[in-house]
C-alpha positions in Angstrom: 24.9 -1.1 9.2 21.6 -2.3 9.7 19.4 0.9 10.4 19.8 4.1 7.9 17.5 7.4 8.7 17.2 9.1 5.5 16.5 13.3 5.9 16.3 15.8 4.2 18.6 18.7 4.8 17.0 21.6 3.3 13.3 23.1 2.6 11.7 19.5 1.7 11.4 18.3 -2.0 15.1 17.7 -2.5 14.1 14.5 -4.4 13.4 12.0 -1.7 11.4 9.6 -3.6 14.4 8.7 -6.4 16.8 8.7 -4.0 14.8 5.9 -1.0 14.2 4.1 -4.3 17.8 3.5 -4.8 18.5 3.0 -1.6 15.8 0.4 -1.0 17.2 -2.0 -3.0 19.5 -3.4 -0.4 16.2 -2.9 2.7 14.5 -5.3 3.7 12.1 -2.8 5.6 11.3 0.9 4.5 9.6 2.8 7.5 7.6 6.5 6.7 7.7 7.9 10.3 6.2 11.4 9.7 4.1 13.9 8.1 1.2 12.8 5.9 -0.1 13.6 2.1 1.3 16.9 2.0 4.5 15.4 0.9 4.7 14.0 -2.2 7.3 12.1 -3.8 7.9 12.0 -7.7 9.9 8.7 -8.9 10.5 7.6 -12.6 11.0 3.9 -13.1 12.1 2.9 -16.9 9.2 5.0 -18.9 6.6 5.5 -15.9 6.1 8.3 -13.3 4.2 7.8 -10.3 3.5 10.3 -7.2 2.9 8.8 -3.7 2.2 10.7 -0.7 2.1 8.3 1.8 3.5 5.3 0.7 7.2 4.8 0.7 9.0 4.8 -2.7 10.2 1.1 -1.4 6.9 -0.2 -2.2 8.3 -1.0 -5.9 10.7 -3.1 -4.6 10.1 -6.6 -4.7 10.6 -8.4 -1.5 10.8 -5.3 0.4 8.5 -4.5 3.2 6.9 -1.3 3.7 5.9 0.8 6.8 3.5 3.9 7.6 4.6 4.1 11.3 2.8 6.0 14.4 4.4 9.3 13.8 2.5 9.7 10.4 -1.1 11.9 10.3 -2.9 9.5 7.2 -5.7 10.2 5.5 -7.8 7.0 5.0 -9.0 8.1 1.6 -6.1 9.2 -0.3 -4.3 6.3 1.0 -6.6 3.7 -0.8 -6.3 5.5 -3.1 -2.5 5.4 -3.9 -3.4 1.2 -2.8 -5.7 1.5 -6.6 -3.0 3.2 -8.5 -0.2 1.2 -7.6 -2.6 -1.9 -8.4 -3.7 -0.8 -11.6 0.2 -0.6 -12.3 0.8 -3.7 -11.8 3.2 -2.1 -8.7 2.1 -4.2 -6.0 3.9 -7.4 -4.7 1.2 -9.5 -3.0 -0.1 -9.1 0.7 1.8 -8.1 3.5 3.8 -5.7 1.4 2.1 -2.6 3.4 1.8 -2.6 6.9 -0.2 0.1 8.8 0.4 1.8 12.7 -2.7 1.1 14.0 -1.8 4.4 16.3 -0.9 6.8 13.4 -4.0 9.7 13.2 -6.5 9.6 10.8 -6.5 12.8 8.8 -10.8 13.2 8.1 -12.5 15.9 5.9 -13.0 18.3 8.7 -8.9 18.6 9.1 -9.2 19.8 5.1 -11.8 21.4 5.5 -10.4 23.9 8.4 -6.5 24.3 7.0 -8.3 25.5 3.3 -10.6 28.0 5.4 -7.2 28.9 7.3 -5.6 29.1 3.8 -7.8 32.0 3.2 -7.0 34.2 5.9 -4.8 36.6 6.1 -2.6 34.5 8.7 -2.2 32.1 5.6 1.1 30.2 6.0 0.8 28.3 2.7 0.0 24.6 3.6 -1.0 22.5 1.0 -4.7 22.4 2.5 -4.2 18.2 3.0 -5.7 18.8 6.5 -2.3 17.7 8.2 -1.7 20.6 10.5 -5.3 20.1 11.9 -4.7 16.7 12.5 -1.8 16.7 14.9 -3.2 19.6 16.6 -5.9 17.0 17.5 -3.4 14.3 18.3 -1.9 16.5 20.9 -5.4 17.9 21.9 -5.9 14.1 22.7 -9.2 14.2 20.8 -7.8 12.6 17.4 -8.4 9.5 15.6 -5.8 6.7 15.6 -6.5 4.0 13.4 -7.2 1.7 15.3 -10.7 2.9 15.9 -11.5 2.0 12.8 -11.7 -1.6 14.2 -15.0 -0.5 15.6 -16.8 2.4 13.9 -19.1 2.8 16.9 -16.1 4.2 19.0 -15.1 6.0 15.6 -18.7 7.7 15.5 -17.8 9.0 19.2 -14.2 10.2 18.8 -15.5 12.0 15.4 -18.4 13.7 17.3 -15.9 14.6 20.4 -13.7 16.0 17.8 -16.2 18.1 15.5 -18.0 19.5 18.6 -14.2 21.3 19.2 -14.2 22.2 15.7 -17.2 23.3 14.8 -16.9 26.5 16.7 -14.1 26.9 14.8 -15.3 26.5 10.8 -18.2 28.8 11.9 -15.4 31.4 12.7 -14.1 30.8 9.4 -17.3 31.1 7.7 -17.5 27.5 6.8 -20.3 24.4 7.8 -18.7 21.9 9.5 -19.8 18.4 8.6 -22.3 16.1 10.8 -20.9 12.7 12.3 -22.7 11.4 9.8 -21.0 12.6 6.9 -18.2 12.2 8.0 -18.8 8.4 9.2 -20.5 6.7 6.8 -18.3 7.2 3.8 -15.7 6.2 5.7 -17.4 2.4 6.8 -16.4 1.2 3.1 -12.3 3.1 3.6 -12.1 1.2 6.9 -12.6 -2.5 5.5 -9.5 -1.8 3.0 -7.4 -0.2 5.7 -8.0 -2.3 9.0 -6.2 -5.5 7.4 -3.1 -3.6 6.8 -3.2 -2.6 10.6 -0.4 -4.0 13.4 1.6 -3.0 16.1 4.7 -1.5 13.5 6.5 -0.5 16.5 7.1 -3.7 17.5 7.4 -5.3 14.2 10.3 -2.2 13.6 12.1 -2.5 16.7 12.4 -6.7 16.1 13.6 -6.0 12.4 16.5 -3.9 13.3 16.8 -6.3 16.6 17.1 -9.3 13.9 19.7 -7.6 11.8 17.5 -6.8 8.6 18.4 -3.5 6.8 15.9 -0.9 7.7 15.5 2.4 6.1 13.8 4.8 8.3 12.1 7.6 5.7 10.8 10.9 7.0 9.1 13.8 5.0 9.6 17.5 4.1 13.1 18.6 5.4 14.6 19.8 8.7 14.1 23.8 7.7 10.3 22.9 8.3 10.7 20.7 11.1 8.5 21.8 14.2 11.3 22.4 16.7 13.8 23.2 14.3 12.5 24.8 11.6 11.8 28.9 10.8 8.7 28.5 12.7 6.1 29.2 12.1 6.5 28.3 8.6 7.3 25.0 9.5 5.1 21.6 8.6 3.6 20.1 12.0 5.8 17.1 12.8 9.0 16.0 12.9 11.0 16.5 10.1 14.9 15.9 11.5 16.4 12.3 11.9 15.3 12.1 15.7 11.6 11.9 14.2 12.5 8.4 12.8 12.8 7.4 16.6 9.6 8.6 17.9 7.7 8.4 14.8 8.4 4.3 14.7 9.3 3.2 17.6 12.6 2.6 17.7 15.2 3.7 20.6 18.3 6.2 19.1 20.9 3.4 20.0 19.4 1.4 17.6 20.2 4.0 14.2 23.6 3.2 12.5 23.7 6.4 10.1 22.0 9.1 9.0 21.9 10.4 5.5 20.8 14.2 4.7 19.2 14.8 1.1 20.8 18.2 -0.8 19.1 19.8 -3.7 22.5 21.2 -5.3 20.3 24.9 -5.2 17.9 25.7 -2.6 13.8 25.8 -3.7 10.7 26.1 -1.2 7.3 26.1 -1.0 5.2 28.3 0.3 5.3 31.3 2.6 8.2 31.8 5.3 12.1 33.7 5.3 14.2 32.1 2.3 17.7 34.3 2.1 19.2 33.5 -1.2 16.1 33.2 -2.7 16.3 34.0 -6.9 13.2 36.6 -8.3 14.8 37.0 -11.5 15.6 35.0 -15.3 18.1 32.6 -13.3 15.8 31.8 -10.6 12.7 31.1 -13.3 15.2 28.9 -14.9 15.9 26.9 -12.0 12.5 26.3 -11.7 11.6 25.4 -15.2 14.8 23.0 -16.0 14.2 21.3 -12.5 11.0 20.9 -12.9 9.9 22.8 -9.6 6.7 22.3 -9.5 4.9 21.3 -6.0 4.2 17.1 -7.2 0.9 17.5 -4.4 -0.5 21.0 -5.1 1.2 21.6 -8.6 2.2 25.4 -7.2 5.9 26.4 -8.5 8.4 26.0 -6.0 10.4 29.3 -5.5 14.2 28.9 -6.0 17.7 29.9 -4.8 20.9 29.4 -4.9 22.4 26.6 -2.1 23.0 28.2 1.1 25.9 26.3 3.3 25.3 27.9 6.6 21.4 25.9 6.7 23.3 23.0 5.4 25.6 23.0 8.2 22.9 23.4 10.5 21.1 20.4 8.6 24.4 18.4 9.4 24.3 19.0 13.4 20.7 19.4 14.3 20.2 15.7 12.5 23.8 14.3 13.2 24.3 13.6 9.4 27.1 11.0 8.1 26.9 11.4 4.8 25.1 13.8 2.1 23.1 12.4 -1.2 23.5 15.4 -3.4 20.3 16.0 -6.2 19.7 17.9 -9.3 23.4 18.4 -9.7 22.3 18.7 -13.5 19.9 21.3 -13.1 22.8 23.7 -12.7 23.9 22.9 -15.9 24.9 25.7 -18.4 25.1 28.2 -16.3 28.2 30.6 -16.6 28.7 30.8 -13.1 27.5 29.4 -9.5 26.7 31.9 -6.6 27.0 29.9 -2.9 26.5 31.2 0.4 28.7 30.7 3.1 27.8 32.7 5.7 25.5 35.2 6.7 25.9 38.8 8.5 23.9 39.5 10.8 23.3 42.3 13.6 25.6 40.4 15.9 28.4 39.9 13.5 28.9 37.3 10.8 28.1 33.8 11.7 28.4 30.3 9.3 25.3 29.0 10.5 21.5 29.9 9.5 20.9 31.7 12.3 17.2 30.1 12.6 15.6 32.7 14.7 16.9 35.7 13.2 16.5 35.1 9.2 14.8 38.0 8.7 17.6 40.3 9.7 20.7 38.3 8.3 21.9 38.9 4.7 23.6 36.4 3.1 27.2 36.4 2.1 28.3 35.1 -1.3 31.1 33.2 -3.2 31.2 32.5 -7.0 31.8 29.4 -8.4 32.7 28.3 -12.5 29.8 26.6 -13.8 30.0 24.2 -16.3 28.1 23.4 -20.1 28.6 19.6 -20.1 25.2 17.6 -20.0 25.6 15.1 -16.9 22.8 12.3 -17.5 25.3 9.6 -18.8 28.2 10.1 -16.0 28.2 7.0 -13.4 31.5 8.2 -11.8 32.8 11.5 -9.9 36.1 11.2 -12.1 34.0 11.8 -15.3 32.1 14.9 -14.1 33.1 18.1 -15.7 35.8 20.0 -13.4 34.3 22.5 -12.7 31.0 20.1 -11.1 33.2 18.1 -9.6 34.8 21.4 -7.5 30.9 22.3 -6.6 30.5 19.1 -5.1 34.0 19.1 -2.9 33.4 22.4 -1.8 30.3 21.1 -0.6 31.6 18.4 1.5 34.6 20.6 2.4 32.4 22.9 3.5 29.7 21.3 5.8 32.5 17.7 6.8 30.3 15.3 5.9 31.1 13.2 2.6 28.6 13.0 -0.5 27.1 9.2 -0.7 25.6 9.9 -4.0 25.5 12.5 -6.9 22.3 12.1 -8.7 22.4 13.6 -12.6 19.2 12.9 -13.5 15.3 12.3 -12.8 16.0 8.5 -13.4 17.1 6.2 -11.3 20.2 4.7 -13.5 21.2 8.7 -13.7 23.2 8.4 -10.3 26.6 8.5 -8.9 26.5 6.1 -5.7 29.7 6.6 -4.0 28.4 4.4 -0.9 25.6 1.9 -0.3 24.0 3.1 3.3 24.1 -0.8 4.3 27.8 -1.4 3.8 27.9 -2.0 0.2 
């Protein structure tokens, strides 16, 4: 297989970052295709942790080539920012180790500015203020920014103006002060000479790769219960979060993906406002949150937690066409007595084993109970050697959804995983 879209299946942060990381080091090519610095993804590498928000997790791997592709909404800023860290780290391999879309959106300080005025309304949906929602509202108003115009920051100057004089209107409602061009331009001048020699036509360069045979791993953002058109709108994220993103957001034609792995926290957490059935308000729920570390790794807000629901996990598997499931946290479930799973949900219409996505509000969830299990799981490298009673959680899982596990990761580090299948063939 030459192209792999990597998903994830849930609510977003079901450990993307560790799990690209493995994964990238049989890719030539690692492709971000949506969503922007609202998505932040926590890896551990021997004794070092590093967030990125933009960059893919690939960008540690030596000889492997990274991509922020068309369909991504990037904030100049935080992006050289990341550039510094990841230098100071010693974490960068030379030039051409980044490439840029030259048509992916600017995100610029009046996008923040208007999602944290929006953040204090009562129609809050619980963003993470990064300005991403503002910026692909411009993108489809045709009044955004690609990056590309940073090329000439005389035509930046004009786009920004034609942009604030729709928004300004709109931070006065809010009872903010919209920025002048000005202010907005000329800190940027200094962003623009780092960025604009990162820029190309990726699409092209994408397309070629996967053309050429290299091994290309398309990476998206959040997860597909917060995708735009398939997600409990409107608490959703503002792109496209499901495995057909990876095709509009780089480039690249559907005939060309080989297979499509979905991400599965082994519970259920999300951030933010929006429906979330088998959400956990009590002791069990607080110590999901505390022994998984559920902690937003871009705003720092604590995630809220449930138990795994396998009706929005078989929904996960048709709306994205999944082949095979990488399976998280399975340790964070770890000492408890006994597992709770839902498998389907009733609803006014009668029971159904899908999320019904429209409807949450009115559908209860059904449960099963499961055995849990008191064996620590960091040192196990093979299914055989997982407690019993784990290895039943994770067959019922595949049972349940037909799609086979890929991986079981154990543990925050990257040697703490079970890899059952290499997405390239290995």
């Amino acid at each position: 297989m030459s192209a792999v879209v990597i998903v994830g299946a849930q609510w977003g942060d079901e450990g993307k970052g560790k799990i690209v990381d493995i994964f990238t080091e049989h890719a030539d090519l690692v492709v971000r295709y949506g969503g922007g610095p609202n998505a932040g993804h926590t890896l551990v590498v021997g004794d070092q942790k590093l967030v990125v928000r933009l960059i893919p997790s690939g960008i540690l791997r030596e000889g492997t080539r990274c991509v922020l592709a068309q369909g991504m909404a990037i904030d100049p800023a935080s992006l050289v920012g990341e550039l510094d860290e990841l230098g100071r780290r010693g974490l960068l391999h030379g030039a051409g180790s980044l490439v840029v879309s030259d048509r992916a959106h600017a995100i610029l300080p009046y996008h923040v500015l208007v999602d944290g005025l929006r953040e204090q309304t009562p129609q809050a949906l619980g963003t993470t203020r990064r300005g991403v929602g503002p910026c692909y509202e411009d993108k489809a108003g045709r009044r955004g920014i690609p990056l590309g115009a940073l090329r000439d920051m005389k035509r930046t100057e004009e786009l920004v103006g034609r942009a604030l004089a729709h928004w300004g209107p709109v931070v006065r409602a809010l009872g903010g002060t919209a920025p002048s061009v000005r202010e907005v331009v000329e800190p940027l001048r200094p962003i623009a000479e780092r960025i604009v020699p990162l820029l190309a036509d990726t699409a092209k360069l994408v397309e070629r790769a996967v053309r050429d045979g290299k091994r290309v791993l398309f990476e998206g953002a959040q997860g597909t219960l917060l995708d735009i058109d398939h997600g409990t709108y409107p608490f959703v994220t503002s792109s496209h979060a499901t495995s057909g993103g990876a095709c509009t957001g780089s480039g690249v034609g559907p005939s060309r993906i080989d297979w499509v792995v979905g991400l599965v926290k082994a519970y259920l957490t999300r951030v933010g406002g929006g429906p979330f059935p088998t959400e956990l308000l009590d002791a069990t729920g607080e110590r999901l949150r505390q022994r998984g570390v559920e902690f937003g790794s871009v705003t720092g807000r604590p995630r809220r937690t449930g138990w795994l629901d396998l009706p929005a996990l078989r929904y996960a598997v048709r709306v994205n066409g999944l082949d095979g499931l990488a399976i998280t946290k399975l340790d964070v479930l770890t000492g408890l007595p006994e597992l709770r799973i839902c498998v389907a949900y009733d609803t006014p219409h009668g029971r159904v084993d899908e999320l019904p996505i429209d409807d949450v509000a009115s559908a209860r969830p059904v449960y099963e109970t499961m055995p849990g299990w008191t064996e620590e799981l960091g040192a196990v490298r093979a299914m055989k050697d997982l407690p019993e009673a784990a290895c039943r959680y994770v067959e019922r899982i595949e049972r349940e959804v037909g799609t086979p596990a890929v991986l079981v990761s154990v543990g925050s580090r990257r040697d703490e995983t079970i890899v059952l299948k290499q997405p390239f063939g290995g």
